[in-house]
Wavefront OBJ file of the C-alpha trace (Angstrom):
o trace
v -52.436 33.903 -5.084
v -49.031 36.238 -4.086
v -49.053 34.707 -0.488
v -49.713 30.976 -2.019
v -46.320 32.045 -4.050
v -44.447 33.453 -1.425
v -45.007 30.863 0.790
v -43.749 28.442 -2.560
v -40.760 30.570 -2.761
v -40.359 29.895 1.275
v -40.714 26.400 0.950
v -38.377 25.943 -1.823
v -35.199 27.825 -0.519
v -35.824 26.019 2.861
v -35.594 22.932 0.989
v -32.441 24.210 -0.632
v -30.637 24.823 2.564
v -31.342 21.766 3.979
v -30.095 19.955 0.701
v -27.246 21.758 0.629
v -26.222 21.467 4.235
v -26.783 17.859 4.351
v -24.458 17.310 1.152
v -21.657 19.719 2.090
v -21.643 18.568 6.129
v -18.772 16.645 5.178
v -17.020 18.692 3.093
v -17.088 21.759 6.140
v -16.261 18.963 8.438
v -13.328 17.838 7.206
v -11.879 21.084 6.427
v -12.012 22.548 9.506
v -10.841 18.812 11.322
v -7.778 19.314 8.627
v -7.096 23.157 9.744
v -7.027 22.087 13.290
v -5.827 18.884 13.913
v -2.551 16.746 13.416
v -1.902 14.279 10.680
v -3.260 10.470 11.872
v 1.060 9.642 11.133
v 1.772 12.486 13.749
v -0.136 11.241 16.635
v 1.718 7.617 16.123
v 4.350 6.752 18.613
v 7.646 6.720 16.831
v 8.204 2.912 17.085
v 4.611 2.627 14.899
v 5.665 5.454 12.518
v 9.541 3.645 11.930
v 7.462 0.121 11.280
v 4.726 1.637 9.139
v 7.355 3.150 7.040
v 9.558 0.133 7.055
v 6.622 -2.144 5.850
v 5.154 -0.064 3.089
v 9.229 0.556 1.940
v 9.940 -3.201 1.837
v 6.365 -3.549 0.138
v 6.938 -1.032 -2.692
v 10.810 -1.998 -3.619
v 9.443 -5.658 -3.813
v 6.697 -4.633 -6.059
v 8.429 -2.689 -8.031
v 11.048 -4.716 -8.521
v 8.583 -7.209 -9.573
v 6.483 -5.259 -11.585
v 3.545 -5.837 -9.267
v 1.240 -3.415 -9.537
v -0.252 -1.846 -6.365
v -2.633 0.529 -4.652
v -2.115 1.349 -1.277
v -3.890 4.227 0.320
v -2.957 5.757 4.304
v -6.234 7.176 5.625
v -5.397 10.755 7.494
v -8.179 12.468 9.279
v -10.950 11.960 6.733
v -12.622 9.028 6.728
v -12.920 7.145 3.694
v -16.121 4.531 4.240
v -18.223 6.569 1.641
v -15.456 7.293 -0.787
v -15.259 3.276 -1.794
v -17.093 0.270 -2.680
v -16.489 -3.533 -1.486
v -13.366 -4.855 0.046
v -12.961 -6.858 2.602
v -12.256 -6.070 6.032
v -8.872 -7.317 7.137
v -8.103 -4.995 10.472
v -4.367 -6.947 10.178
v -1.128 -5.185 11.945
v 0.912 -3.602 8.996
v 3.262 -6.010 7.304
v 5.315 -6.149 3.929
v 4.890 -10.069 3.712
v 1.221 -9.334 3.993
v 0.794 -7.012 1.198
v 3.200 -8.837 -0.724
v 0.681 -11.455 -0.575
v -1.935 -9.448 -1.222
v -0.805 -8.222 -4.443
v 0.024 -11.230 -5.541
v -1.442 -11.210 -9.212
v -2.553 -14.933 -8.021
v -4.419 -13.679 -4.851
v -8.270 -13.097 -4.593
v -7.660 -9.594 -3.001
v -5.144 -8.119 -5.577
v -7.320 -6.210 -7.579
v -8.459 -2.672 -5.917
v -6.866 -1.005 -3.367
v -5.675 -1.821 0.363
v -6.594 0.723 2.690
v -4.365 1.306 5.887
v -6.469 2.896 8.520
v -4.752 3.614 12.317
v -1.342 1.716 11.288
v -3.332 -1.522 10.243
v -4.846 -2.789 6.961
v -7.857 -2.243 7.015
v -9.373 -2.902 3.918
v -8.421 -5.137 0.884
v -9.762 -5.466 -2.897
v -11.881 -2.412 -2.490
v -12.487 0.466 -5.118
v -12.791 3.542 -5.636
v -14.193 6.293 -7.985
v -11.606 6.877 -10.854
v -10.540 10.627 -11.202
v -12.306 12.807 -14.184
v -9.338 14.404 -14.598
v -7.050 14.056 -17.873
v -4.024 12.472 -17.337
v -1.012 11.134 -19.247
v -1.845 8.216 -20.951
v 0.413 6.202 -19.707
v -1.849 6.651 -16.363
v -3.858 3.061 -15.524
v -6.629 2.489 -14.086
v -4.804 2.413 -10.498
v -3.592 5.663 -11.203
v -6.989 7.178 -11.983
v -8.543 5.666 -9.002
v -6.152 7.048 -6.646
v -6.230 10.493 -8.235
v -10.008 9.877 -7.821
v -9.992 9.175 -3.986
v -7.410 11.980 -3.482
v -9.299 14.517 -5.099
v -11.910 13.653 -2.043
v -10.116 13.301 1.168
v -6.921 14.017 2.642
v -5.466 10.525 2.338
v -1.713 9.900 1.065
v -2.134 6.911 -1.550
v 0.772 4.735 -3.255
v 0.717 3.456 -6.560
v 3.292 0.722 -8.008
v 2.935 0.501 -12.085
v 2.241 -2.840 -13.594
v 3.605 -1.924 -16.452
v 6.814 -0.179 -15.586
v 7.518 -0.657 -11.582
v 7.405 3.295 -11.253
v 5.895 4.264 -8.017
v 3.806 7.791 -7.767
v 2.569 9.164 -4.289
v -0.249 11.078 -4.442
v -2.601 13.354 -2.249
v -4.629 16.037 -3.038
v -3.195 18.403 -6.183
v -0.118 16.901 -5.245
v 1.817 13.594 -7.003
v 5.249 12.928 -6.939
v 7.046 9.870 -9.145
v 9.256 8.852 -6.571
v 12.584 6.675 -6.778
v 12.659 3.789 -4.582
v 15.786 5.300 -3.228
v 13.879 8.171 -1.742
v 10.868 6.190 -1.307
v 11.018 6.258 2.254
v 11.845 10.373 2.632
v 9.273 11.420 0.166
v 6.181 9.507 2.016
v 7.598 10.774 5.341
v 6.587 14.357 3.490
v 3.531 13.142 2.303
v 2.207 12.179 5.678
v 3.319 14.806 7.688
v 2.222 17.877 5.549
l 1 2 3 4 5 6 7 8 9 10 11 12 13 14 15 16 17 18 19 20 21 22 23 24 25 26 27 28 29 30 31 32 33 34 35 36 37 38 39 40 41 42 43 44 45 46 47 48 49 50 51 52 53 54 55 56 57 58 59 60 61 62 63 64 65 66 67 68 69 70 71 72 73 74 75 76 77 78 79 80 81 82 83 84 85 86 87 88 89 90 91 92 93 94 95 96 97 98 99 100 101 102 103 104 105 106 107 108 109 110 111 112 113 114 115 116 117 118 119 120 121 122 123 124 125 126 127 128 129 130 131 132 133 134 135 136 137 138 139 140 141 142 143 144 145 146 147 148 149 150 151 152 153 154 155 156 157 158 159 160 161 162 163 164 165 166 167 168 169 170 171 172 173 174 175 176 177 178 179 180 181 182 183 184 185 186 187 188 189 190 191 192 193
């Protein structure tokens, strides 16, 4: 009977370890690839940094301006496959007419988020977990959805208000309301720290 429970006890924290390990792989992964490695906007040449910047400044003014609201997330090291759900695959060079267009409250891909992965976009209309978090109410559902993907990976995400044209940046703890006038400086932070 004490050896049938021992060997219970062995089985079970066995089983624990290998639960564990499996669901925090790529939590230890990505902390130690973050510790060790440069930011995904550092390893771009500086003609692709300039025209990433340029695009996603001529995006955000024009959807601002418009009151177009937007969610535009800039993968860094971590990969975000298993932090979303649908979108659509797009794999398109960065351009400000083409999120323009995607945005557009008439397009089939404005709702959800674009994802910009190795200076393209990547994904289109696809979602993420909203943030559990209590936040100003005055906070969307954009907003909570990009406090919700931030809180799991180390990618810089944009939001553009519908309701007011404000635009926050956001990673990790961090979230800055940001106007368009130092739009361009304050992501250059973002996605270099």
């Amino acid at each position: 009977m004490h050896q049938t429970i021992i060997t219970l006890l062995i089985f079970v924290v066995i089983l624990l370890v290998a639960l564990l390990s499996i669901t925090l792989y790529p939590y230890i992964t990505n902390f130690i690839t973050n510790k060790f490695t440069k930011s995904k906007y550092d390893k771009l040449g500086r003609s692709s940094q300039i025209r990433l910047i340029n695009q996603l400044r001529e995006t955000v003014e024009n959807l601002s301006r418009r009151r177009v609201g937007a969610l535009i997330t800039i993968e860094n090291n971590d990969n975000i496959d298993n932090l979303r759900t649908d979108g659509i695959v797009l794999n398109a060079n960065i351009s400000s007419a083409l999120l323009i267009a995607i945005f557009n409250k008439n397009s089939p891909l404005h709702d959800g988020a674009v994802v910009i992965r190795d200076n393209k976009i990547y994904y289109a209309a696809t979602f993420y977990k909203i943030t559990r978090k209590s936040l100003k109410n005055s906070y969307g559902s954009r907003h909570r959805a990009a406090f919700g993907i931030s809180e799991q990976c180390d990618a810089t995400t944009i939001v553009v208000s519908e309701e007011t044209g404000k635009v926050i940046l956001i990673r990790g703890d961090l979230h800055t309301e940001v106007k368009i006038e130092e739009f361009q400086e304050e992501l250059i932070k973002y996605l270099k720290d």
